[in-house]
C-alpha positions in Angstrom: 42.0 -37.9 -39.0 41.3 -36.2 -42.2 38.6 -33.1 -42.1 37.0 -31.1 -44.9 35.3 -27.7 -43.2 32.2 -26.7 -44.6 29.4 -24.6 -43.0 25.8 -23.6 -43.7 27.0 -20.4 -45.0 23.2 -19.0 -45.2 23.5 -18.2 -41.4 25.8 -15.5 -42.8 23.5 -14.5 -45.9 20.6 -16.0 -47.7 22.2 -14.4 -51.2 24.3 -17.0 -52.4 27.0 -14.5 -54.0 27.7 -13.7 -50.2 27.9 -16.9 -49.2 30.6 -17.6 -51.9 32.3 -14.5 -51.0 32.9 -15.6 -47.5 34.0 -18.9 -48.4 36.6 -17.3 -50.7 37.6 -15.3 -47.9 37.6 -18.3 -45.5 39.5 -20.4 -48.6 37.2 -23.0 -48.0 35.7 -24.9 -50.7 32.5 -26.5 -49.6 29.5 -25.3 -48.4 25.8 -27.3 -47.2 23.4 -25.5 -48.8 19.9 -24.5 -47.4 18.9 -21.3 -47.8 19.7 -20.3 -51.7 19.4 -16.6 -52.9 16.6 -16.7 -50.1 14.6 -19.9 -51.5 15.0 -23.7 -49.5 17.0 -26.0 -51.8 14.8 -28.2 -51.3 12.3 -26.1 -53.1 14.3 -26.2 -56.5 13.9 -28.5 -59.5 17.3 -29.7 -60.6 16.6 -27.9 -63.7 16.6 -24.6 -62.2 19.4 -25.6 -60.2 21.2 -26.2 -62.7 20.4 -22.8 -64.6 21.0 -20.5 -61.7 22.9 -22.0 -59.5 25.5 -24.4 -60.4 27.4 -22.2 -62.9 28.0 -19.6 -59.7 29.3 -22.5 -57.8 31.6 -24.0 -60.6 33.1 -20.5 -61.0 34.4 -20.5 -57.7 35.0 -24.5 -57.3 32.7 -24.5 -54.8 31.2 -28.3 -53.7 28.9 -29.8 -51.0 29.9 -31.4 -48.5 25.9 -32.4 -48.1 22.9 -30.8 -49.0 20.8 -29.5 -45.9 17.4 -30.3 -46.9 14.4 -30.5 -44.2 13.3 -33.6 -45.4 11.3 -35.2 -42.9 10.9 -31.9 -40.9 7.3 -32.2 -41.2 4.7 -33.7 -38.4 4.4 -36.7 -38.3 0.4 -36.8 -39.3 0.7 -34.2 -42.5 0.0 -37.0 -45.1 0.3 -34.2 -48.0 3.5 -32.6 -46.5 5.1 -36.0 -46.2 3.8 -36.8 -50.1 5.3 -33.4 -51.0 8.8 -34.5 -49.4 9.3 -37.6 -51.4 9.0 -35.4 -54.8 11.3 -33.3 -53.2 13.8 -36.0 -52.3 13.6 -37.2 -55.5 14.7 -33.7 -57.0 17.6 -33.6 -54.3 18.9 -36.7 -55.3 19.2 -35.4 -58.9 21.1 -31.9 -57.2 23.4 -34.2 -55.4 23.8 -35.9 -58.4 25.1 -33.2 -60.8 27.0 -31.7 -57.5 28.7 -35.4 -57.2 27.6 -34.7 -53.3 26.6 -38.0 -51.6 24.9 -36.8 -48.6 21.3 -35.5 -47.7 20.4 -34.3 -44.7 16.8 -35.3 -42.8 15.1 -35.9 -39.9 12.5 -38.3 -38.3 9.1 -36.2 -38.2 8.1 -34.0 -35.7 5.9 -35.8 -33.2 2.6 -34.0 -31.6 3.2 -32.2 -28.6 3.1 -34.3 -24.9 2.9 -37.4 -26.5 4.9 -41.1 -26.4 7.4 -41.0 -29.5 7.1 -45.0 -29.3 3.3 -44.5 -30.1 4.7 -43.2 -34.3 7.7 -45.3 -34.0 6.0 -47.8 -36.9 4.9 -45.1 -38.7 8.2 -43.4 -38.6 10.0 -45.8 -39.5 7.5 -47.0 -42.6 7.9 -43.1 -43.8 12.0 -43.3 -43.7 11.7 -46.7 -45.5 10.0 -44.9 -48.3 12.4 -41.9 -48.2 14.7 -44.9 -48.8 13.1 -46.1 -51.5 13.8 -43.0 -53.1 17.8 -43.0 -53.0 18.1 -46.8 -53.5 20.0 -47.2 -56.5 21.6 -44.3 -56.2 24.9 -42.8 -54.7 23.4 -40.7 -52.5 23.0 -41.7 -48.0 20.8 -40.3 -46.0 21.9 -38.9 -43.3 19.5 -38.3 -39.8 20.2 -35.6 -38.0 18.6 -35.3 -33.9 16.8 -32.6 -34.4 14.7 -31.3 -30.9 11.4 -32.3 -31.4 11.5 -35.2 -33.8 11.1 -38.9 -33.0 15.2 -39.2 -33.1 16.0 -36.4 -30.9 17.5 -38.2 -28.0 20.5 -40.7 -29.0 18.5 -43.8 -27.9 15.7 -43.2 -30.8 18.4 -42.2 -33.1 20.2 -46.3 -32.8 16.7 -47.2 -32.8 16.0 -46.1 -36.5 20.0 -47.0 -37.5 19.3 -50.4 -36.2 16.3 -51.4 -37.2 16.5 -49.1 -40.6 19.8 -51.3 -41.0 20.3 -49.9 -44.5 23.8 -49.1 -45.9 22.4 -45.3 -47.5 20.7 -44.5 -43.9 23.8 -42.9 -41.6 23.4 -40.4 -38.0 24.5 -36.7 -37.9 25.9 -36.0 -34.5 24.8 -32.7 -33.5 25.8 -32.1 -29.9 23.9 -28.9 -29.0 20.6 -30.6 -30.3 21.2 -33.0 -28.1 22.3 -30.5 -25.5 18.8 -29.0 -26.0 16.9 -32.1 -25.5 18.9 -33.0 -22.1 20.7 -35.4 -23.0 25.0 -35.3 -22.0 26.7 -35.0 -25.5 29.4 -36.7 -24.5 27.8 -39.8 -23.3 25.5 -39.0 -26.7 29.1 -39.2 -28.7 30.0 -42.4 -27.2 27.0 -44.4 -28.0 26.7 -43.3 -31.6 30.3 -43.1 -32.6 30.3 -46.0 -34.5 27.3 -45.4 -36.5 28.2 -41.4 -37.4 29.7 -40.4 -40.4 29.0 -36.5 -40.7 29.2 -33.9 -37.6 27.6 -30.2 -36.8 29.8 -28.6 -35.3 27.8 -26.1 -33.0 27.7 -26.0 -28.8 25.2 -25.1 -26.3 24.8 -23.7 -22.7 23.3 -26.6 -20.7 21.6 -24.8 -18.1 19.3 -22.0 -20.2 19.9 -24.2 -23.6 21.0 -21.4 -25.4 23.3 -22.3 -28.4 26.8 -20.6 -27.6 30.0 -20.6 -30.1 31.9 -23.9 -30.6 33.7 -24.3 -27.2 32.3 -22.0 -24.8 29.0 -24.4 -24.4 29.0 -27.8 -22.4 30.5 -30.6 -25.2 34.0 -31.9 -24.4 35.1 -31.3 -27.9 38.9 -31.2 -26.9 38.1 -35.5 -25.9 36.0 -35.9 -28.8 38.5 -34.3 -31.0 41.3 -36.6 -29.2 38.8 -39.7 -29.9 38.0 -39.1 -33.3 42.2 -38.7 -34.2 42.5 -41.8 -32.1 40.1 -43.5 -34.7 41.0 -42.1 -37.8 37.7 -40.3 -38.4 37.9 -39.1 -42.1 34.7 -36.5 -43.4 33.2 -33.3 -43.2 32.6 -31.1 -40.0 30.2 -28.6 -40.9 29.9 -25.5 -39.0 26.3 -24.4 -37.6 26.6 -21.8 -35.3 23.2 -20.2 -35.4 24.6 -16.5 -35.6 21.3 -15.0 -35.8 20.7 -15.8 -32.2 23.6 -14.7 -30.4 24.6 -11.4 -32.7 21.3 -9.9 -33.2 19.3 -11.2 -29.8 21.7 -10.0 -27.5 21.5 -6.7 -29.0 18.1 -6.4 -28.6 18.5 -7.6 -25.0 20.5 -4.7 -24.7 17.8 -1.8 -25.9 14.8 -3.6 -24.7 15.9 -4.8 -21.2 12.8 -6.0 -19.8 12.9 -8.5 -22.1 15.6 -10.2 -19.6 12.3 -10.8 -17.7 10.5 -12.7 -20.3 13.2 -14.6 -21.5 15.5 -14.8 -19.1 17.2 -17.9 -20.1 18.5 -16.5 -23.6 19.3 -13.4 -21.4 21.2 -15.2 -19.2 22.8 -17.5 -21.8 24.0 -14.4 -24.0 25.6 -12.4 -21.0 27.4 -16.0 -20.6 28.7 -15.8 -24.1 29.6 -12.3 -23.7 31.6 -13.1 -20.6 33.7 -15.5 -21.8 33.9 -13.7 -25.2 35.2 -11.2 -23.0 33.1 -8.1 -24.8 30.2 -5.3 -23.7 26.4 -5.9 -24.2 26.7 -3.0 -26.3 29.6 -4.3 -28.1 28.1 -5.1 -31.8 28.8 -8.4 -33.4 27.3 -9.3 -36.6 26.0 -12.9 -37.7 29.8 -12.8 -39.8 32.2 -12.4 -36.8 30.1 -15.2 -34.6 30.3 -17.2 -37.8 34.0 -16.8 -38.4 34.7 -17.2 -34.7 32.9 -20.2 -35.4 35.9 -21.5 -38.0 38.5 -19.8 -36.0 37.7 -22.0 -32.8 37.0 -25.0 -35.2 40.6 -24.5 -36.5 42.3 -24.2 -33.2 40.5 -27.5 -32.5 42.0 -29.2 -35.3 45.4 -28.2 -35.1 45.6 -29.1 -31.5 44.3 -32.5 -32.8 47.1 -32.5 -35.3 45.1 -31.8 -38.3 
């Protein structure tokens, strides 16, 4: 198993001077970029990337590992948000381009609330095909990641599009606390898309109040996922996703505003969790940076006792 770490580093700061500073400080090299100097990636031309942002990143050596766009985060019936998209796409595939990154993140359209996902599957999948159309040609894959809400949030939707998509550029994102969030088991989830998975968020989650928790403290087997992907040679990125705002700023104001406890008493619950096994006060403080580092730390420990 070979691993490259990289992270969505805007979970620490949406100023992308901080973001390279924690990386240096990390001495990590690659980052997926989202949030840039507190403006979507997606929502830059390549032009402007390339005048304010790609010299920054060249200074320090700093790569992709993907870009973290919310392609295809977008309801399923929003004609003109799904128009806007494709331009987007198009000016991501130029980014990834000039950042010789081959990987785009996206996702499979939000679907309307209580309805059958199979009643959009067509029209999901005609909307990816033209997403498609947009990297054919190119060096770029699109990678789906099961996102809660979209048609491919539960793993069965997810070999749905890979199979029927059947398109050498289209690839899954295995994200196990989305799929924790979703009820579905994220090891069975693992098993079944394995073989069709080339990129992986690492991030955990509680399963009972589905509150996202450090990577190891939440339900995923990651020490037999770890075992199974050194067992099959898995070479790529792991990108680290913790969702810091979460746990570091709402369990502080759990802490002044206790009532709250009443009126959301799972992410109550689910933060006093983490603080238990963490080990640490409710009025301990803990920024989005130490829940992000902890993050790599636990990531590392993983990999060395895989033997990488």
């Amino acid at each position: 198993m070979k691993v490259t770490i990289s992270g969505f580093y805007d979970e620490v700061s949406t100023n992308l001077d901080s973001q390279i500073a924690l990386l240096n400080e990390l001495g990590e090299k690659y980052l997926c970029p989202r949030l840039v100097d507190g403006k979507n990636i997606a929502d830059y031309t390549v032009e402007e990337f390339v005048e304010k942002v790609k010299p920054r990143l060249d200074k320090y050596g700093i790569k992709f590992s993907s870009i973290g766009s919310p392609i295809g985060k977008v309801d399923i019936n929003d004609e003109a948000g799904f128009e806007k998209q494709l331009k987007q796409l198009a000016e991501l595939v130029k980014i990834c381009e000039v950042m010789d990154c081959k990987y785009i993140r996206m996702f499979s359209f939000f679907m309307p609330k209580n309805c059958d996902p199979a009643k959009y599957r067509g029209k999901v999948l005609e909307q990816l095909q033209k997403f498609l159309e947009v990297v054919e040609g190119t060096s770029v894959t699109l990678l789906h990641e099961n996102e809660k809400e979209i048609y491919g949030d539960v793993y069965e939707r997810c070999l749905d599009l890979y199979h029927t998509i059947n398109h050498p550029q289209f690839k899954l994102i295995y994200d196990a606390s989305n799929y924790i969030q979703v009820g579905c088991n994220p090891n069975v989830a693992y098993e079944a898309v394995k073989e069709y998975t080339v990129y992986y968020h690492m991030k955990d989650c509680d399963a009972e109040t589905k509150v996202e928790m450090p990577l190891g403290l939440g339900f995923t087997d990651y020490k037999s996922i770890f075992k199974d992907l050194e067992a099959r040679g898995y070479e790529g990125f792991m990108t680290m996703e913790p969702h810091t705002q979460k746990y570091a700023l709402g369990r502080r104001v759990m802490g002044f505003l206790p009532f709250l406890k009443f009126i959301k008493p799972d992410f109550y619950k689910g933060f006093r969790k983490i603080d238990k096994k963490l080990g640490v006060s409710l009025f301990k403080k803990i920024t989005p940076k130490d829940v992000f580092v902890m993050q790599y730390e636990n990531l590392k420990k993983f990999l060395e006792e895989a033997g990488k």
